[in-house]
Backbone of each chain as ProteinMPNN parsed JSONL, in Angstrom:
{"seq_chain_A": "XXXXXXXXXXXXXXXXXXXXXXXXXXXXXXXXXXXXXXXXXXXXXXXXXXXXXXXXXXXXXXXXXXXXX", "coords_chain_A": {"N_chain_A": [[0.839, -1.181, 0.0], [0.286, 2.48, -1.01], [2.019, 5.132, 0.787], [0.263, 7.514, 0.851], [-2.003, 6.149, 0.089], [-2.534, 4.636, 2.493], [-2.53, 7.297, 4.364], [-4.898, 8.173, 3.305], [-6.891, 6.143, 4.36], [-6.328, 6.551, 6.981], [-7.298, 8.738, 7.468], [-10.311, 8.698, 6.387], [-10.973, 7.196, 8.09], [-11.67, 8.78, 10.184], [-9.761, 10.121, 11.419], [-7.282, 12.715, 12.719], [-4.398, 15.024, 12.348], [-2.27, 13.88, 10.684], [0.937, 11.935, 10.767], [3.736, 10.979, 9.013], [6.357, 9.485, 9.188], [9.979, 8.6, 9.884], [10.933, 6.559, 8.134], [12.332, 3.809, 6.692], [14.02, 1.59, 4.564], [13.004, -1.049, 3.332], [14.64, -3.869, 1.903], [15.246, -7.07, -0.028], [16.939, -8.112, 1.605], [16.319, -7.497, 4.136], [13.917, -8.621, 4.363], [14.174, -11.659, 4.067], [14.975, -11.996, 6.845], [12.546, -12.484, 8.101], [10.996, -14.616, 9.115], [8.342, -14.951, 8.113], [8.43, -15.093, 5.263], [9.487, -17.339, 3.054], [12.033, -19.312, 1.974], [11.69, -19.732, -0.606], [9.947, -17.876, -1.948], [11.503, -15.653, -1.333], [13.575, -15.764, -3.393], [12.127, -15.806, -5.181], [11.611, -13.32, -5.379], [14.171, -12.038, -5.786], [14.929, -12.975, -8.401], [12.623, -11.419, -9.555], [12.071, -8.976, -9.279], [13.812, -5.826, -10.046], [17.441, -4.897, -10.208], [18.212, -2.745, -9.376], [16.22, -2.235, -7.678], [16.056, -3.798, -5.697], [17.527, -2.823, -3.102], [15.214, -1.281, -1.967], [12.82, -2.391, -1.885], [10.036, -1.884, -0.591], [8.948, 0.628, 1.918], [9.884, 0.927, 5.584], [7.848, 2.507, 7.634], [7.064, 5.049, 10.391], [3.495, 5.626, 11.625], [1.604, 8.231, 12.674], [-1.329, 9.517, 14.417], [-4.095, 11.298, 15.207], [-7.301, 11.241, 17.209], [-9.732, 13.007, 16.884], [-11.026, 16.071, 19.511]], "CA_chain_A": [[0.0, 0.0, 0.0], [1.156, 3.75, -1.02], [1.706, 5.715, 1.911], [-0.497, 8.35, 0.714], [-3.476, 5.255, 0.456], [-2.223, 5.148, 3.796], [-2.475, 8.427, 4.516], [-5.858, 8.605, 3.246], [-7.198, 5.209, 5.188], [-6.554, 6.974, 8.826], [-8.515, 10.38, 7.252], [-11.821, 8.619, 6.014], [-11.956, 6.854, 9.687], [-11.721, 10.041, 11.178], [-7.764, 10.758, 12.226], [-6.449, 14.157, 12.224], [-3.05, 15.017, 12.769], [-1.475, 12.633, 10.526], [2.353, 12.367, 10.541], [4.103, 9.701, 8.536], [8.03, 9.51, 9.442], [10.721, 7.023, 10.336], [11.25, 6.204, 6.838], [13.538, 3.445, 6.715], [14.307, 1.321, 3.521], [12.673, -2.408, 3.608], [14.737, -4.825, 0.466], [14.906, -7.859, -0.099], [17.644, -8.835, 2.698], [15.628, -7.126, 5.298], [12.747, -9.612, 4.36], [15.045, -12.723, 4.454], [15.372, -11.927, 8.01], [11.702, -12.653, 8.514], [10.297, -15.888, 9.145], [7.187, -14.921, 7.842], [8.867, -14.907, 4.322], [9.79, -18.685, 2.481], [13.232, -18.797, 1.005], [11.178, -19.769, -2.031], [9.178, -16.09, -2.316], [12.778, -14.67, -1.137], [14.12, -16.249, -4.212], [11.616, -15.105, -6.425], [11.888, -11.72, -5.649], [15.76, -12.146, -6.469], [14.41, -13.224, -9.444], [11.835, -10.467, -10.719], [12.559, -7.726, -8.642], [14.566, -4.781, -10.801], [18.687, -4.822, -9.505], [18.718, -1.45, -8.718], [15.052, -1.823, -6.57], [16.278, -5.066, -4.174], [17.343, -2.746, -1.587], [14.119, -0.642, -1.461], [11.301, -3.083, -1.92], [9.548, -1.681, 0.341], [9.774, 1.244, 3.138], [9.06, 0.881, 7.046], [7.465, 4.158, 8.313], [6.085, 4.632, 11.708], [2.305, 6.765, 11.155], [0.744, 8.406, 13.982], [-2.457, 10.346, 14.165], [-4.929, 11.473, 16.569], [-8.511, 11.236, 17.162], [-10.318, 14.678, 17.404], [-11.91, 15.581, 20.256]], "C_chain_A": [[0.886, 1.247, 0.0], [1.208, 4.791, 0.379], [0.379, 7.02, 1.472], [-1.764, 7.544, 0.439], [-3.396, 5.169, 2.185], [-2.993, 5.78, 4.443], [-4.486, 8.444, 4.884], [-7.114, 7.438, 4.007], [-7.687, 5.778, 6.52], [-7.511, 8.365, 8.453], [-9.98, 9.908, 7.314], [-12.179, 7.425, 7.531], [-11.859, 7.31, 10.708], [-10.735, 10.789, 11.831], [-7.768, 11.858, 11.529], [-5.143, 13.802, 12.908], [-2.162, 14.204, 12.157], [-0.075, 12.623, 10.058], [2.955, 10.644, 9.958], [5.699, 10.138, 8.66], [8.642, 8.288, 9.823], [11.147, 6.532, 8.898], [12.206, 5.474, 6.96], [13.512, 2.215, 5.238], [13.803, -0.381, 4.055], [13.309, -3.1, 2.181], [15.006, -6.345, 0.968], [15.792, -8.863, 1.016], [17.19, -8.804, 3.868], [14.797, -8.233, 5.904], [13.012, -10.708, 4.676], [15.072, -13.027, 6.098], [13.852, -12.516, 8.535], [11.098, -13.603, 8.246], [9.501, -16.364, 8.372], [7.497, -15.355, 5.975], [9.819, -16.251, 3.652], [11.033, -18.152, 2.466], [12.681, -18.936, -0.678], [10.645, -18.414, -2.76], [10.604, -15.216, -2.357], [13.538, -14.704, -2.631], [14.0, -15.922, -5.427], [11.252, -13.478, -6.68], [13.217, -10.993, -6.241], [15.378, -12.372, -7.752], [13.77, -12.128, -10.549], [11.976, -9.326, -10.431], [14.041, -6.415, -9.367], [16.211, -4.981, -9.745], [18.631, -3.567, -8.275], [17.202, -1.38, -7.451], [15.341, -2.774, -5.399], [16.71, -4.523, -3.074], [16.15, -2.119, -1.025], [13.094, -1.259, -2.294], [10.387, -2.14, -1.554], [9.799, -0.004, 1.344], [8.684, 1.165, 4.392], [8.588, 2.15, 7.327], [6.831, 3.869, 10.014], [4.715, 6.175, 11.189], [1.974, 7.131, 12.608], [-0.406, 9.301, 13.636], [-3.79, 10.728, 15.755], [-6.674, 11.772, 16.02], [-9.394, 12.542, 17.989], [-11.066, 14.343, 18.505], [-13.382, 16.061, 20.886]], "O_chain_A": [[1.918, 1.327, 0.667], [0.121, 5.1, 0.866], [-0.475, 7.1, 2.355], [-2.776, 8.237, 0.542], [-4.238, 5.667, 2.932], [-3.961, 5.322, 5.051], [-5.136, 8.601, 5.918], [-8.235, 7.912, 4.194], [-8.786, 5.67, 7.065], [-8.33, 8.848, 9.235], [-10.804, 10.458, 8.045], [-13.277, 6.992, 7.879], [-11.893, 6.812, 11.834], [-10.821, 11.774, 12.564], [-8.056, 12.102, 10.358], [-4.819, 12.868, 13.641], [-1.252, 13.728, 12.836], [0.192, 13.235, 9.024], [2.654, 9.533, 10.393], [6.088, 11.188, 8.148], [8.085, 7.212, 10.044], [12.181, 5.879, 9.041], [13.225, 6.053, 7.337], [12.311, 2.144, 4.979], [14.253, -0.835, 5.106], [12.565, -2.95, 1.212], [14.974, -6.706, 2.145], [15.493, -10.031, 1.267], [17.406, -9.691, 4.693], [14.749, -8.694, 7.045], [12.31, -11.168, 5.577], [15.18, -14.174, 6.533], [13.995, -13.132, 9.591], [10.552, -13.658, 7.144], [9.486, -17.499, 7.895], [6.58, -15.998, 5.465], [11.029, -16.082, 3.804], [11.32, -16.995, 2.775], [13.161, -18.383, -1.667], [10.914, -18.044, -3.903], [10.828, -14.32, -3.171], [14.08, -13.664, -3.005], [14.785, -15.754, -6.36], [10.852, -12.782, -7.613], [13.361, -9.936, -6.855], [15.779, -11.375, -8.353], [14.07, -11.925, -11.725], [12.024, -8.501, -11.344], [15.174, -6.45, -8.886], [16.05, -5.206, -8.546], [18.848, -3.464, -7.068], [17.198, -0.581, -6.515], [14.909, -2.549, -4.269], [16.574, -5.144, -2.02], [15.904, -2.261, 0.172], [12.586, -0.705, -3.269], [9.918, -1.51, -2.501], [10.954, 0.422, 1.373], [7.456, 1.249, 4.426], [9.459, 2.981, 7.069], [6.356, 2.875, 10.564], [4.951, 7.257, 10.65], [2.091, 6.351, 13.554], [-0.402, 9.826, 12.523], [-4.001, 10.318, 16.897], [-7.125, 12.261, 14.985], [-9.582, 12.842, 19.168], [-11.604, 13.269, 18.777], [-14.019, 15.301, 21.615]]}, "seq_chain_B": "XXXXXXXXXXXXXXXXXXXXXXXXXXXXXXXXXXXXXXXXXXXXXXXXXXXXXXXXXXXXXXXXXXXXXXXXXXXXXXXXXXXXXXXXXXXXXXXXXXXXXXXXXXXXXXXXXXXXXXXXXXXXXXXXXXXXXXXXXXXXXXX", "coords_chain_B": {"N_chain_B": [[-18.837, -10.065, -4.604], [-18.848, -12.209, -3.248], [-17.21, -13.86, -3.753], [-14.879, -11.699, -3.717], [-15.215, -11.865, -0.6], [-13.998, -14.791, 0.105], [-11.582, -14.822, -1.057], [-10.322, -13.019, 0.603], [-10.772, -14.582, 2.639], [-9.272, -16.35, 2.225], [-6.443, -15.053, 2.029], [-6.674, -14.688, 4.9], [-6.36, -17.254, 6.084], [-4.079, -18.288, 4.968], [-2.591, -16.888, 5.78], [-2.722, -17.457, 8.887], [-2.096, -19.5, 8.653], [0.767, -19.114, 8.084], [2.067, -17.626, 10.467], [1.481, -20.123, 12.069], [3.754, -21.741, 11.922], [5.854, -20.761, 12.239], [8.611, -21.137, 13.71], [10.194, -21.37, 16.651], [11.573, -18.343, 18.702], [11.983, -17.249, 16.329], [12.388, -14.759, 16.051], [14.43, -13.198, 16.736], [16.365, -11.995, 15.697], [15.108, -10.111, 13.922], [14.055, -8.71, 15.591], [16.712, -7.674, 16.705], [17.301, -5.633, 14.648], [15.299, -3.338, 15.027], [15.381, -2.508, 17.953], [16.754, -1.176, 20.586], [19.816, -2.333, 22.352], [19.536, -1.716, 24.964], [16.846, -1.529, 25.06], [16.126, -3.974, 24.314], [16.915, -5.165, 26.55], [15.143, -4.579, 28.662], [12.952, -6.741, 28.16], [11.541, -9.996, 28.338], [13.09, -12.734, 27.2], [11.188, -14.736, 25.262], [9.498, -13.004, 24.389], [10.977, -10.93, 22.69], [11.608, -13.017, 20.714], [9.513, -13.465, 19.384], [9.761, -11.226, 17.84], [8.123, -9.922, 15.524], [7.715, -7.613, 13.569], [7.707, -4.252, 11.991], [8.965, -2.342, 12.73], [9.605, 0.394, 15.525], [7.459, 1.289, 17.453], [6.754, 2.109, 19.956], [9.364, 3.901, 20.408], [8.755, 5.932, 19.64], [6.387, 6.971, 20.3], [5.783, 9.175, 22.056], [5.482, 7.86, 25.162], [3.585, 8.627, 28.373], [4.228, 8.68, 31.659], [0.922, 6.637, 33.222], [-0.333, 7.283, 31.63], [-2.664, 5.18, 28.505], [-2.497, 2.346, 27.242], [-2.946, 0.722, 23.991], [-2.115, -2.228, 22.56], [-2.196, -3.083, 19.484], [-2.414, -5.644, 17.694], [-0.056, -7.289, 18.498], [1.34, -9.125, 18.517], [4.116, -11.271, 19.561], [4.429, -9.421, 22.108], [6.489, -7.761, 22.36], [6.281, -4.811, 22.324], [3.953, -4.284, 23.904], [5.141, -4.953, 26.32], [7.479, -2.85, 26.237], [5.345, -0.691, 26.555], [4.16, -0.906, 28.299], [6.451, -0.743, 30.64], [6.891, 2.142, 30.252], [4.965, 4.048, 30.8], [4.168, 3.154, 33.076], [3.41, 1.661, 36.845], [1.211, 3.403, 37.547], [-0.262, 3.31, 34.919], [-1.959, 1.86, 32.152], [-0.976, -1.167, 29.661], [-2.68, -2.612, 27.225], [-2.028, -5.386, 25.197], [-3.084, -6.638, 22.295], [-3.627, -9.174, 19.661], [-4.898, -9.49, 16.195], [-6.374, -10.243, 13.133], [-7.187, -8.636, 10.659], [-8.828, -6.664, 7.933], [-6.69, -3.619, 7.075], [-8.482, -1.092, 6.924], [-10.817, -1.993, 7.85], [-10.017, -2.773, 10.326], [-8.4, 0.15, 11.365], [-11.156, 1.243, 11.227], [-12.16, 0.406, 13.911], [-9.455, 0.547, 15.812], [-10.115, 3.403, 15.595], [-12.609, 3.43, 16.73], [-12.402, 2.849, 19.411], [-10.61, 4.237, 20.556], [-9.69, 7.135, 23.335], [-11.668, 10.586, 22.788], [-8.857, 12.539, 21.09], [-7.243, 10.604, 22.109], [-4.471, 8.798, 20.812], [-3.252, 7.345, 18.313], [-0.446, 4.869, 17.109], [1.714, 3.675, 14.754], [3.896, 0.818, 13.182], [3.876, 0.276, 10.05], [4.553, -1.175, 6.694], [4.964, 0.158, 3.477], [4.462, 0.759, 0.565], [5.588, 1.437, -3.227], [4.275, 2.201, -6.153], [3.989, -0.855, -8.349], [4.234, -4.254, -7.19], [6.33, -6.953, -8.915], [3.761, -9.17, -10.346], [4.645, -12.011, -10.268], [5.205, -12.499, -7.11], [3.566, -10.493, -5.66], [0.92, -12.175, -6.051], [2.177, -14.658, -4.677], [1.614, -16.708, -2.23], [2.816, -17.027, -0.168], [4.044, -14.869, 0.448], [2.262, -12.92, 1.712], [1.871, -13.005, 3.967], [4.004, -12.313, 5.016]], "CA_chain_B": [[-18.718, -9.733, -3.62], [-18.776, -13.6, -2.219], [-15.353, -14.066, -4.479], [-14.376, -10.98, -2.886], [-14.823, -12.469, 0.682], [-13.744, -16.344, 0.283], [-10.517, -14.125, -1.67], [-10.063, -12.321, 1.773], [-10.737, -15.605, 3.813], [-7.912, -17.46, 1.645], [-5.36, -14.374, 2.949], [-6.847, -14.637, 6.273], [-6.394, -18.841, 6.483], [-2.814, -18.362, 4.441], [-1.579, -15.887, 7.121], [-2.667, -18.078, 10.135], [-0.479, -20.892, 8.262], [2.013, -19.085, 8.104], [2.331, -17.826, 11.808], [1.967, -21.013, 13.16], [4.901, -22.596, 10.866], [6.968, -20.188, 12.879], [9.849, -21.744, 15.194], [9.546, -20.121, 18.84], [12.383, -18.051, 18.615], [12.508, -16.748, 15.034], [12.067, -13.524, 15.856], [15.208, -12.456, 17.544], [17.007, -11.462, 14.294], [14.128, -9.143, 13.384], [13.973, -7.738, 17.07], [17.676, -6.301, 17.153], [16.986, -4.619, 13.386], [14.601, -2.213, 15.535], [15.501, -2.461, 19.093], [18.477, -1.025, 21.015], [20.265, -3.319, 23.336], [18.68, -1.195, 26.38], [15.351, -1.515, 24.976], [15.784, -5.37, 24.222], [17.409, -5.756, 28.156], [13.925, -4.917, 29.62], [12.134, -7.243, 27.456], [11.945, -11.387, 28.219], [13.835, -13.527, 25.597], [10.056, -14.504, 24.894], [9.328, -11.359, 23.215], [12.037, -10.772, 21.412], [11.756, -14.215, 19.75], [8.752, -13.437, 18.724], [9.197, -9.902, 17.422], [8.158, -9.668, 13.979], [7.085, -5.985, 13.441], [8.269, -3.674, 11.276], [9.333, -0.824, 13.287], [9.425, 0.179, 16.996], [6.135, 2.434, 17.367], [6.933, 2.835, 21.277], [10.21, 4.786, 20.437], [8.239, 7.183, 18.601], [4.77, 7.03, 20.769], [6.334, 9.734, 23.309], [4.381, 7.535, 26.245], [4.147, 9.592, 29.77], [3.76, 7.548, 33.252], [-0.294, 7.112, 33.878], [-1.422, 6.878, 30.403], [-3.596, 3.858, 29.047], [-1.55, 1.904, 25.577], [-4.111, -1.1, 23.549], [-1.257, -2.435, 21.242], [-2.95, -3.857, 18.164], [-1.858, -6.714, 16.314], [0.52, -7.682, 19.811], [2.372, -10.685, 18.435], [4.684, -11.772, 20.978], [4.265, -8.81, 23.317], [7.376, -6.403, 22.461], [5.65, -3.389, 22.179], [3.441, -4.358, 24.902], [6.174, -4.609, 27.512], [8.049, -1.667, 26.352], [4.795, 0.392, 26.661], [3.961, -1.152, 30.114], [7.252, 0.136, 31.237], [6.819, 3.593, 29.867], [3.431, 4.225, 31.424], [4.267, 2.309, 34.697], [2.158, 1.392, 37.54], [-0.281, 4.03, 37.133], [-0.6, 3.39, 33.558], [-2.191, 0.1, 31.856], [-0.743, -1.549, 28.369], [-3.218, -4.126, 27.105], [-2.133, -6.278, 24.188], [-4.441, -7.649, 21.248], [-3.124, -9.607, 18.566], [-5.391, -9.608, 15.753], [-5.843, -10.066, 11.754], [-8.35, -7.698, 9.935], [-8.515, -5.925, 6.822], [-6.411, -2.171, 7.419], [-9.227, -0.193, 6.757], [-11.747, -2.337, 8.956], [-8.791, -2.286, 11.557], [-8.407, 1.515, 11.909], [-12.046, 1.994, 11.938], [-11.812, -0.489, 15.404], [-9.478, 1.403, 16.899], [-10.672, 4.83, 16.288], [-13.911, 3.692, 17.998], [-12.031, 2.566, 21.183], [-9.496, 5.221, 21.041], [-10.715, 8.163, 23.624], [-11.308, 11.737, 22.173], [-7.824, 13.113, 21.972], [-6.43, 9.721, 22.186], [-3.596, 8.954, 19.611], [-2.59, 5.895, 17.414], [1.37, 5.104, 16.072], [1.79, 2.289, 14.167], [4.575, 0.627, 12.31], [4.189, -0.456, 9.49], [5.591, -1.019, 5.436], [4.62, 0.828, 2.218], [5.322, 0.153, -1.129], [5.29, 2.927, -4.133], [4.297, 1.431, -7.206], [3.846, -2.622, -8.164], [5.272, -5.247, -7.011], [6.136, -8.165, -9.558], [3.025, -10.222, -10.2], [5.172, -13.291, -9.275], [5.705, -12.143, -5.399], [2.508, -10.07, -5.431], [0.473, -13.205, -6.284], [2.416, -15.799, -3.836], [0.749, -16.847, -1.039], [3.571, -17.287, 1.579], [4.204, -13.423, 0.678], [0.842, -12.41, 2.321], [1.983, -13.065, 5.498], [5.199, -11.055, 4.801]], "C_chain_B": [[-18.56, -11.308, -2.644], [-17.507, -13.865, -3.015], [-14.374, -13.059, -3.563], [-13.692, -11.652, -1.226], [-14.27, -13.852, 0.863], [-12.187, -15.687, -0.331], [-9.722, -13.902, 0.455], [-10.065, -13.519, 2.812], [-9.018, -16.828, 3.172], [-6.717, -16.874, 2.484], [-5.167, -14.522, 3.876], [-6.322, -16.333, 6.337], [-4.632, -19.233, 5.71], [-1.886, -17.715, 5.503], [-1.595, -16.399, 8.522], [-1.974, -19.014, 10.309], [0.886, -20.377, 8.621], [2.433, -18.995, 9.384], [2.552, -18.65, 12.715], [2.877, -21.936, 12.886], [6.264, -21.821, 11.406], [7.57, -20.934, 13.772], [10.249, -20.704, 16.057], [11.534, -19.5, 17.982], [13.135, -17.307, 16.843], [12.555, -15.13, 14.717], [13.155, -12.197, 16.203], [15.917, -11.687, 16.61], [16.366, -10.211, 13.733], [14.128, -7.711, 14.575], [15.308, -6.773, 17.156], [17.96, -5.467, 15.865], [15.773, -3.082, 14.26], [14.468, -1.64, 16.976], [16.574, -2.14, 19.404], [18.664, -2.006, 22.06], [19.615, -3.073, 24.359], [17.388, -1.972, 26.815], [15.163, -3.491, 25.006], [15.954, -6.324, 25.871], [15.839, -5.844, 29.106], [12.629, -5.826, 29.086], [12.387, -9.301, 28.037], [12.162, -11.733, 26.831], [12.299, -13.903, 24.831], [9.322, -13.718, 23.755], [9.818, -11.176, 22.381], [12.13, -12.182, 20.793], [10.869, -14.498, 18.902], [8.241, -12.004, 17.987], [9.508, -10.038, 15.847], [7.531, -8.738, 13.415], [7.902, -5.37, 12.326], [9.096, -2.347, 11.649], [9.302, -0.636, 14.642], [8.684, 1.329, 17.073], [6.625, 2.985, 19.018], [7.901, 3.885, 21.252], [9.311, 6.252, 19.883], [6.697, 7.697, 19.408], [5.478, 8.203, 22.116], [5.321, 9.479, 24.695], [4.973, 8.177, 27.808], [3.112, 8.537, 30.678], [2.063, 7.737, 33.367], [-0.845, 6.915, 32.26], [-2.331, 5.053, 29.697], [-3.23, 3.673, 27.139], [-2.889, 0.574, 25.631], [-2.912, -0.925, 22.318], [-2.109, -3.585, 20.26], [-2.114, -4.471, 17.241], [-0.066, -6.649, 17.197], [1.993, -8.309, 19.433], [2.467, -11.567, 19.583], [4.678, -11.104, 22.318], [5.283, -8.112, 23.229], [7.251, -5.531, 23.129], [4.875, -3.203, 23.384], [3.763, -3.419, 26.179], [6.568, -3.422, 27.46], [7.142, -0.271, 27.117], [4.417, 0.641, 28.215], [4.807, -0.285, 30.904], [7.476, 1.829, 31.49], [5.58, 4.469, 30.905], [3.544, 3.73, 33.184], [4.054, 2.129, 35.131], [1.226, 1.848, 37.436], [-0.825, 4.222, 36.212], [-1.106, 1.881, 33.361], [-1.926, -0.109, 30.352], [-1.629, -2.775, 28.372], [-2.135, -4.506, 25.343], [-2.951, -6.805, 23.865], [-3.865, -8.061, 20.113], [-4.853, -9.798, 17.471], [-5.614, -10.025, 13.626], [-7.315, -9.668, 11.45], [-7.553, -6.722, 8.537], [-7.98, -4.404, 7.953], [-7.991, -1.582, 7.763], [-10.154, -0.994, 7.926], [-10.864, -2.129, 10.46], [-9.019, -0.78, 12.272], [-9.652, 1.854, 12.3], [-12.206, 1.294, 13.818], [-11.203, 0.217, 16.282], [-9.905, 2.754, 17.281], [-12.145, 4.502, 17.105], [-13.357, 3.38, 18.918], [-11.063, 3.758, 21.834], [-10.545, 6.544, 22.26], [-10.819, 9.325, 22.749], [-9.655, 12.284, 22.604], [-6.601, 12.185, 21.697], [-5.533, 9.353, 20.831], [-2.897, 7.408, 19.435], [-0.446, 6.359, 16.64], [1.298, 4.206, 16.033], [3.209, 2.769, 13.472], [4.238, 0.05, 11.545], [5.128, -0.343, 7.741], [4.588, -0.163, 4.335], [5.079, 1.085, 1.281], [4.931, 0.957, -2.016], [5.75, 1.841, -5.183], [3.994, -0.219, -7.187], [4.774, -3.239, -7.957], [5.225, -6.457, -8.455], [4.646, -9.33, -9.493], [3.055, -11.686, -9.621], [5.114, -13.396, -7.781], [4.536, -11.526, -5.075], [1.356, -11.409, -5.478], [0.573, -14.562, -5.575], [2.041, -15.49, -2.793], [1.542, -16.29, -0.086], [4.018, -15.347, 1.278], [2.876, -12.323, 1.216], [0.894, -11.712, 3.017], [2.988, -11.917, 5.764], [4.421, -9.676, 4.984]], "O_chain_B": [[-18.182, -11.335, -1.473], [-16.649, -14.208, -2.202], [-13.409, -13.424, -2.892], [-12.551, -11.845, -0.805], [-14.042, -14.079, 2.052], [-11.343, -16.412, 0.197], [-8.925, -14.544, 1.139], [-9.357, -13.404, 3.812], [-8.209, -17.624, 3.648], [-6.07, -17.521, 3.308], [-4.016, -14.588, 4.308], [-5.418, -16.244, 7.168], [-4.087, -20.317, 5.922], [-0.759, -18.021, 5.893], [-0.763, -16.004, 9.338], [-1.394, -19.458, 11.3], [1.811, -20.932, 9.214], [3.111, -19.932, 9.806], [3.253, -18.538, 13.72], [2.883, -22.973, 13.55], [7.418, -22.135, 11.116], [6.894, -21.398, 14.69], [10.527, -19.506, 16.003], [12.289, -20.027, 17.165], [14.271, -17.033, 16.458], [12.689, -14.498, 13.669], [13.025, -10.977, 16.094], [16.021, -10.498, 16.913], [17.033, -9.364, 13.14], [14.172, -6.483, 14.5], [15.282, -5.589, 17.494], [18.835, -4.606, 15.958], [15.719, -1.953, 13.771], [13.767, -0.676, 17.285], [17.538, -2.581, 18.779], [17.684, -2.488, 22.627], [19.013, -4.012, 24.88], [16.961, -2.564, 27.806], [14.277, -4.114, 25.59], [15.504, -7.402, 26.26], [15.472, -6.716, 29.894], [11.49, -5.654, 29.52], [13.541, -9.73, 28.033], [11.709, -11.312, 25.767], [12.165, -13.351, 23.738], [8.807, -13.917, 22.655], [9.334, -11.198, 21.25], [13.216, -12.268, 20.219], [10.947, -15.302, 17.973], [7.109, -11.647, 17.661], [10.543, -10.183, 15.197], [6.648, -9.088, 12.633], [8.766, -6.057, 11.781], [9.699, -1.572, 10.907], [8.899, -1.658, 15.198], [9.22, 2.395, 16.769], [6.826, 4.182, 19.218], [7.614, 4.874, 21.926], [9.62, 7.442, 19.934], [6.061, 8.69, 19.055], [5.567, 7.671, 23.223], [4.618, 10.338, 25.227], [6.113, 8.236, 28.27], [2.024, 7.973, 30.558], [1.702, 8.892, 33.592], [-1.882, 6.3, 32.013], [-2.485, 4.047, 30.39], [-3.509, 4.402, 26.187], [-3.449, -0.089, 26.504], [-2.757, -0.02, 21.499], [-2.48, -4.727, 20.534], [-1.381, -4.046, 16.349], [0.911, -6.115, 16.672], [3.15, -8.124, 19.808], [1.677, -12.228, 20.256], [4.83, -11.692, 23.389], [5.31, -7.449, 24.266], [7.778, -5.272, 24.21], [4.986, -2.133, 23.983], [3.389, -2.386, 26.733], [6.239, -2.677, 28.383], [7.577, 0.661, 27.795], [4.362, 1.612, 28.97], [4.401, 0.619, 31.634], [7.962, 2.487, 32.409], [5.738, 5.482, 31.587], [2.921, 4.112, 34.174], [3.519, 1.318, 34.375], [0.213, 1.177, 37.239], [-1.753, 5.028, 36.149], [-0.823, 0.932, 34.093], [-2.545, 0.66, 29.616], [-1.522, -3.722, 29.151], [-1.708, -3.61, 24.614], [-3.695, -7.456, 24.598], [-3.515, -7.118, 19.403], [-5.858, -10.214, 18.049], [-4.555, -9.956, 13.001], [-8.339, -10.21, 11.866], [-6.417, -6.322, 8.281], [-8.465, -4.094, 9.04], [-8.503, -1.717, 8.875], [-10.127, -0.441, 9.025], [-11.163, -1.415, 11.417], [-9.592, -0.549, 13.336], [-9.806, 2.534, 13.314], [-12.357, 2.064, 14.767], [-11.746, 0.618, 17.312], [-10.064, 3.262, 18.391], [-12.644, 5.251, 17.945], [-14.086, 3.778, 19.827], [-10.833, 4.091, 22.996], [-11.738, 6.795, 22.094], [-10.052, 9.243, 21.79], [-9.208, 12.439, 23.741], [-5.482, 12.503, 21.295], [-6.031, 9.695, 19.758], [-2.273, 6.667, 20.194], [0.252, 7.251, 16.155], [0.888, 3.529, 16.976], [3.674, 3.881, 13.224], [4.089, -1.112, 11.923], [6.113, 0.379, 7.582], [3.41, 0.037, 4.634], [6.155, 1.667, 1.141], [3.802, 1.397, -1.801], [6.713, 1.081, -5.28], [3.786, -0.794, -6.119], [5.932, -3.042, -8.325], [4.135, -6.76, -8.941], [4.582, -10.204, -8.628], [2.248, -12.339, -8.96], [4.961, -14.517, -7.296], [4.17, -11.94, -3.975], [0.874, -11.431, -4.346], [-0.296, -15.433, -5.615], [2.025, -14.358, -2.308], [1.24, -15.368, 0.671], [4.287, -14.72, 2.302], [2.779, -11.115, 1.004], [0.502, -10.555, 3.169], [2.855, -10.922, 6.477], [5.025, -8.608, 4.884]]}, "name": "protein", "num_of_chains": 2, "seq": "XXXXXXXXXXXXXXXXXXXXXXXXXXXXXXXXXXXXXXXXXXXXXXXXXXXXXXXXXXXXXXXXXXXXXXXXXXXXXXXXXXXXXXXXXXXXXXXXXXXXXXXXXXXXXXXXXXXXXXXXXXXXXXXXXXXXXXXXXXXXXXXXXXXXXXXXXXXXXXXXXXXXXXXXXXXXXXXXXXXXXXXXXXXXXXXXXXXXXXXXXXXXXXXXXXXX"}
């Protein structure tokens, strides 16, 4: 999901304040690290995944937001 | 709309596979990618074996002694603990592990949240498509 679908997710169920930061780079070694993630899928992202995109698959953010009051 | 939901129950019954295909302890590798040594010292091995998050939301949740944390979608209890600590006796951290669509999710907690009250999440976000191959595999769901 784009952060700005994101973004717009926490708006239409009522969050104000919404700050998206932390930005940190998720590729395909990151993922490796996670259980959740075969070596078979890992494999095939080595596979189809652009050279230059395998370190930024992905990025972690942390979101926060607040609920008016 | 019934393709839709038996679609959404496949994710949901692919992602419960996968979790429980986990080996206790797979999580520790993941845990010191977002944890400092400090933060991992007040934590049981427990926790950290089962931290598979994407981010550390407590570093960033500036929590003050007395306040009242519901960590959503729990796991092993990381985030939990950390928040417990933060908040401290006169504060209460519950944990809830859960799996729901985002969007049904957020509306959940904004109804429990109080007025005022404030959400931080970690999680990932991706700009642009992924490969149909990897977008399309199951065991990348769970991922």
């Amino acid at each position: 999901m784009a952060e700005r679908v994101f973004a717009g997710k926490l708006q239409r169920a009522g969050f104000a304040d919404i700050w998206v930061g932390g930005h940190r780079p998720f590729g395909i070694d990151q993922a490796a690290l996670y259980p959740l993630f075969t070596s078979e899928v890992i494999q095939v992202m080595r596979e189809t995944i652009p050279a230059d995109r395998q370190d930024h698959v992905a990025t972690g953010v942390i979101v926060k937001a607040r609920k008016p009051g | 709309v019934a393709r839709d939901l038996m679609f959404q129950r496949e994710i949901k019954d692919t992602v419960q596979r996968a979790y429980a295909a986990i080996a206790t302890g797979a999580g520790a590798t993941v845990a010191r990618r977002h944890y400092s040594d400090q933060e991992l010292a007040e934590v049981p091995d427990g926790a950290i074996g089962w931290a598979l998050g994407v981010g550390n939301p407590v570093r960033y949740a500036r929590l003050q002694p007395g306040q009242v944390v519901l960590d959503v979608g729990s796991g092993g209890g990381i985030d939990t603990i950390l928040a417990a600590r933060r908040v401290g006796p006169g504060g209460r951290a519950v944990g809830l592990d859960m799996s729901a669509r985002k969007s049904r999710a957020l509306a959940e907690i904004f109804r429990v949240l109080r007025p005022e009250g404030r959400i931080c999440m970690a999680d990932l976000t991706v700009e642009g498509e992924l490969p149909p191959e990897v977008a399309n595999d199951q065991s990348a769901w769970a991922g």
